[in-house]
C-alpha positions in Angstrom: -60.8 20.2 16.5 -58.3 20.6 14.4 -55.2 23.4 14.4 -54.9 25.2 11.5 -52.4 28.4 13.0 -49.6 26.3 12.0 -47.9 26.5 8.5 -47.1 23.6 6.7 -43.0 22.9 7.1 -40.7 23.0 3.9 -37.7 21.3 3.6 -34.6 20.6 1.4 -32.9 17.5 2.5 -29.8 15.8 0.7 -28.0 12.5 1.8 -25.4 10.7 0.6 -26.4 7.2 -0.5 -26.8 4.7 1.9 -27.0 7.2 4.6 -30.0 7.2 7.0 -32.6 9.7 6.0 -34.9 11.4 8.7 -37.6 13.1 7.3 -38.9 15.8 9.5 -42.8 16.1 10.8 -43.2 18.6 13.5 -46.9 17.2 14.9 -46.9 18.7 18.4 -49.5 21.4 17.5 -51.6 18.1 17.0 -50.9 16.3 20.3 -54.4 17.1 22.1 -56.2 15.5 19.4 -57.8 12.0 21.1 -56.3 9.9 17.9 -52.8 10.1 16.1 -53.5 10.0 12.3 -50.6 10.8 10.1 -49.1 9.5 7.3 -46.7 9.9 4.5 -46.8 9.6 0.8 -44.3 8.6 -2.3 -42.5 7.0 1.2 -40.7 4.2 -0.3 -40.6 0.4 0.3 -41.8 0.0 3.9 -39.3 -2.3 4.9 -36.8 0.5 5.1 -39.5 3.2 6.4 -39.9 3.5 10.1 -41.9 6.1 12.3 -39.9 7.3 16.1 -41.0 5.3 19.1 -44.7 5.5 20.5 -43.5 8.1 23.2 -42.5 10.3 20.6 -45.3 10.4 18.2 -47.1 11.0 21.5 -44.7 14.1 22.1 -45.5 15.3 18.4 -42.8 13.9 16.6 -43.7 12.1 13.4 -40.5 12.2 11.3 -40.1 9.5 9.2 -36.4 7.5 9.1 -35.5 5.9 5.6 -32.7 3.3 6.1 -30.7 2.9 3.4 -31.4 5.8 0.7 -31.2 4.6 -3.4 -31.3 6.8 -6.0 -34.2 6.5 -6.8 -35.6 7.6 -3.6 -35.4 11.2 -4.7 -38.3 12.5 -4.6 -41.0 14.7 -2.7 -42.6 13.2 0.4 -45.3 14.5 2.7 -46.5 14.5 6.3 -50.3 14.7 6.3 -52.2 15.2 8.9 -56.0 12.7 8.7 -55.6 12.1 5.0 -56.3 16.0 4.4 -53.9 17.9 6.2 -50.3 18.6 4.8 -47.8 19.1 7.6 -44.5 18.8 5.9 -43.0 18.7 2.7 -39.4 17.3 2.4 -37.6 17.5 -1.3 -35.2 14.3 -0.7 -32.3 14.0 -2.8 -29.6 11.0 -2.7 -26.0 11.9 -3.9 -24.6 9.8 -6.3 -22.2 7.3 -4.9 -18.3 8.1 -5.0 -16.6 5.4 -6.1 -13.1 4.8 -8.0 -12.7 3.3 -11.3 -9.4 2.3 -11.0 -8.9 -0.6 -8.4 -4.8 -1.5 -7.4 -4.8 -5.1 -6.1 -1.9 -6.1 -4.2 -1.1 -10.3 -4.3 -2.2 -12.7 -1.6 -4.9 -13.7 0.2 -8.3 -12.1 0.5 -11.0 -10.3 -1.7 -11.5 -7.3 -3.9 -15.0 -5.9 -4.8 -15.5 -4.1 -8.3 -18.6 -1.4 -7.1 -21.6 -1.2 -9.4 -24.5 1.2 -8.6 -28.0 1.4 -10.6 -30.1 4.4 -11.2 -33.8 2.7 -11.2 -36.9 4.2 -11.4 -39.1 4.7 -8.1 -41.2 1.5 -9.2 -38.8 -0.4 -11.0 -40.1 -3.9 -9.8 -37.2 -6.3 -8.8 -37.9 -9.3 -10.8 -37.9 -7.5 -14.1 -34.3 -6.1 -13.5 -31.6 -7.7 -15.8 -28.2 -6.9 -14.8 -24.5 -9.0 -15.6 -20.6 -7.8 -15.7 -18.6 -8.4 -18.6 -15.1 -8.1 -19.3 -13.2 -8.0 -23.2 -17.0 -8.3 -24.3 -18.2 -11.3 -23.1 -20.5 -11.9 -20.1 -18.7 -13.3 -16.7 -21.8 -13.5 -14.6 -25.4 -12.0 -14.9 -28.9 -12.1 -12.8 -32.1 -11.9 -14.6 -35.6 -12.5 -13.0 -34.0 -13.8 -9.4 -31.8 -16.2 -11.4 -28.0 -16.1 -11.4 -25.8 -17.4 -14.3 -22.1 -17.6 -14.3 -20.1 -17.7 -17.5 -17.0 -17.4 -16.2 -14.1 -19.9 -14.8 -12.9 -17.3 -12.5 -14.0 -18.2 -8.9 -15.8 -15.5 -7.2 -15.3 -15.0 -3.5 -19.1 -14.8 -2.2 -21.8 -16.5 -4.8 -24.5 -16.6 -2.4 -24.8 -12.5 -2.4 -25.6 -12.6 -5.9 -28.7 -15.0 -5.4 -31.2 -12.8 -4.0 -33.9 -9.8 -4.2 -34.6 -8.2 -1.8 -35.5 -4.2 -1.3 -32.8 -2.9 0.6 -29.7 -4.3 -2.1 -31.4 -4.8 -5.5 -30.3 -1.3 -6.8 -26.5 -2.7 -6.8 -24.1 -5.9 -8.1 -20.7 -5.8 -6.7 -18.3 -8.4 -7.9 -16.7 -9.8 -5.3 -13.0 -11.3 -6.9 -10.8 -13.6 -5.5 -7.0 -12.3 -5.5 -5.4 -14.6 -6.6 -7.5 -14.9 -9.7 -6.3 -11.3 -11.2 -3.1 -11.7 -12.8 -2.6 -8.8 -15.3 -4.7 -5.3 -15.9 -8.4 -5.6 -17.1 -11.3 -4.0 -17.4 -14.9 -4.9 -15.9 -18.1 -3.0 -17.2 -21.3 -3.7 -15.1 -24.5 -3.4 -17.4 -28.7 -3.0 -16.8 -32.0 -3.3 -18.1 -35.6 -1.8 -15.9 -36.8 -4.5 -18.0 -36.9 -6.9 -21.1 -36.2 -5.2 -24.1 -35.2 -1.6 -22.4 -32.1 -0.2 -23.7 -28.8 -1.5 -22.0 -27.3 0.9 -19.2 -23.9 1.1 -17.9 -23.9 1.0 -13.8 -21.9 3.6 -11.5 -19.2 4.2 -12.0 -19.1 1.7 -15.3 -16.3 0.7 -15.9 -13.7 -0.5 -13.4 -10.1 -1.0 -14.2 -7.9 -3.5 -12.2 -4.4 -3.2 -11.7 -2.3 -5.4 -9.9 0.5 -3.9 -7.7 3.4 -5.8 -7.1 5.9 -5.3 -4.1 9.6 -3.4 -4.6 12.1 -3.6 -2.6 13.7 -0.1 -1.7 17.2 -0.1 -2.3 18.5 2.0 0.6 18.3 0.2 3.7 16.2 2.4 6.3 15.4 0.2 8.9 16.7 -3.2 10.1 16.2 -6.5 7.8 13.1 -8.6 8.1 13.6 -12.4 8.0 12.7 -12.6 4.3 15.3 -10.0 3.8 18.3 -11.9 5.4 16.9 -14.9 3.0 16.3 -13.1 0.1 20.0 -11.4 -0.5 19.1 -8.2 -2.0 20.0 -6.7 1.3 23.8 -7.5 1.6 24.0 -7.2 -2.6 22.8 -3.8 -1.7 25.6 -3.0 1.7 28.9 -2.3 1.8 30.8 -0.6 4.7 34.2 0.4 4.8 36.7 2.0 8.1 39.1 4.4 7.3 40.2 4.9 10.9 43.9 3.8 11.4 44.5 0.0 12.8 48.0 -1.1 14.5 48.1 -4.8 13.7 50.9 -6.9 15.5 52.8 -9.4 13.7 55.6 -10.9 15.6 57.7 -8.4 16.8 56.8 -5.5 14.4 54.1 -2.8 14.0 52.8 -1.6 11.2 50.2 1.1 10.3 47.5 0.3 7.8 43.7 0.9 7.0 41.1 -1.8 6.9 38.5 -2.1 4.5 35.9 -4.5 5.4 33.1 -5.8 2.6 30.4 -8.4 2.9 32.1 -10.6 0.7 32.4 -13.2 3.3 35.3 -16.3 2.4 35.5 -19.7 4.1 39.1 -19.2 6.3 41.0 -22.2 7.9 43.0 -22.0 10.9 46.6 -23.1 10.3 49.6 -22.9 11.7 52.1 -20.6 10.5 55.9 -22.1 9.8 59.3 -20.5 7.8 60.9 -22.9 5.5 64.7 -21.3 5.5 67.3 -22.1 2.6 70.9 -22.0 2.1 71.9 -20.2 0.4 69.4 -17.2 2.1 70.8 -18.5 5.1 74.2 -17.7 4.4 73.7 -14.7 2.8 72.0 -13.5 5.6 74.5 -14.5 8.3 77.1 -12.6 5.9 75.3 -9.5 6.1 74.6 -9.3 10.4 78.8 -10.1 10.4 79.5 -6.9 8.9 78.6 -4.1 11.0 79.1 -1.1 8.9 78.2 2.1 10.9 80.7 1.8 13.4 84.3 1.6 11.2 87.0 4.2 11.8 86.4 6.1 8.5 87.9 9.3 9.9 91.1 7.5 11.7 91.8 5.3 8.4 92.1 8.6 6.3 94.9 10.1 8.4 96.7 6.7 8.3 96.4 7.1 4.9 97.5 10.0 4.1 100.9 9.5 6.7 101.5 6.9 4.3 101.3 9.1 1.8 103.6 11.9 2.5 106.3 9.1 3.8 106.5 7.6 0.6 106.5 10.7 -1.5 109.4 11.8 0.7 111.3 8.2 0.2 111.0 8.8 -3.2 112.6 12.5 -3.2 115.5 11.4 -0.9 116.2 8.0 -3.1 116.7 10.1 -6.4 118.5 12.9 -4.8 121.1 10.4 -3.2 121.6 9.0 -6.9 122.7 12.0 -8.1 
């Protein structure tokens, strides 16, 4: 007996590509019936098709999962029920991959991978794909007919992923580069044909720019010097630090205020010891000058001497010419 109270179910379903799919089948109106007989059509490659566990057909549910979505898996697909029945109808569309088309490589060790998508037809057959990367027109590396070529001197980092079909990769040809083989900016373009003699296709997102990023050093110093810092120098031709707070240095028996200024200019010193070479004449001029003790002579007592004098003689004087007359 066979149920036919329950509608057919419609459904929109979008993915991102890559992204597991699960179609939905809702068979539990069905589950009574003494055999399970369902099936789906336009359902892809069945490699990447699976039905749920046993326990869940059982239980009604006959979704289908599609690992791995390519583009050209949108389409329409159907749940039928006995070859006659349509239980579900799911519109499946795959999103275009996102992928940048500018690529900054820093230096060292270690890979890059320039992307490359393909837009192929649901039967495109594998075997008749033709696909290759070129760079400044000419060819680097291209697979036709399960055959790989390389044209290039530039090593690439994985070979052994480019040698192979198979259904789950075939719609895509990254080139897997080496570091240390990009040097300056250049372009990549990765190309297609379905088959031999169909027109020449750029791949997503076509072509792929490299530029190679090299390291700068920052020339305010925000956090304590690595190793290769100390080495390098740029970090003391970059520091200077200088104290303005008063410093009393003592030098023998005097003390004099000054400021310090220290700088990284760093000079060898030698330790020696410190001696006075006296001469003479200095010698003697210098005894001359402690005999003479100038701040404590009589200045006051000397000028009333003086001026005694003074008066005695000018009275002398009078009394001398007035006795000659």
């Amino acid at each position: 007996m066979i149920n036919c109270s329950s509608p057919a179910q419609s459904t929109h379903l979008t993915v991102p590509y890559g992204h597991v799919a699960v179609l939905p089948c809702d068979g539990s109106a069905f589950v009574d019936e003494e055999d399970v007989d369902v099936s789906w059509e336009a359902m892809g490659r069945d490699d990447r098709v699976f039905f749920a566990p046993d326990d869940l057909i059982l239980g009604g549910s006959w979704s289908l999962l599609l690992e791995s979505p390519m583009l050209s898996d949108t389409n329409m697909y159907e749940c039928i029920w006995r070859g006659r029945r349509t239980l579900s109808t799911v519109w499946l569309s795959v999103e275009r991959p996102v992928v940048d088309s500018v690529v900054e490589v820093s230096p060292g060790s270690g890979t890059v991978t320039l992307p490359c998508y393909l837009e192929l037809p649901k039967n495109q057959n594998p075997l008749d794909l033709n696909v290759w990367w070129e760079s400044n027109g000419m060819v680097m590396i291209e697979r036709i007919k399960n055959q790989l070529d390389i044209f290039s001197d530039i090593r690439f980092s994985n070979e052994t992923d480019f040698d192979y079909f198979d259904s789950r990769n075939f719609d895509k040809f990254p080139l897997p580069l080496y570091k240390s083989e990009v040097f300056y900016p250049a372009e990549y373009t990765c190309w297609y044909r379905t088959s031999e003699g169909a027109e020449a296709k750029p791949g997503i997102p076509g072509t792929v720019s490299i530029v190679p990023k090299w390291p700068t050093h920052n020339t305010e110093v925000t956090e304590n010097p690595t190793e290769d810092d100390w080495s390098s120098g740029w970090f003391w031709s970059n520091t200077e630090e200088t104290i303005t707070n008063e410093t009393e240095i003592f030098i023998d028996s005097f003390t004099l205020p000054s400021e310090v200024s220290v700088s990284t200019d760093f000079l060898p010193m030698e330790a020696n010891e410190e001696t006075a070479t006296s001469y003479p004449e200095q010698a003697h001029r210098e005894d001359s000058e402690e005999d003479i003790d100038w701040t404590d002579f009589p200045w006051v007592r000397t000028g009333l001497i003086a001026g005694v004098l003074l008066v005695t003689a000018a009275v002398l004087c009078i009394l001398g010419v007035l006795h000659k007359l």
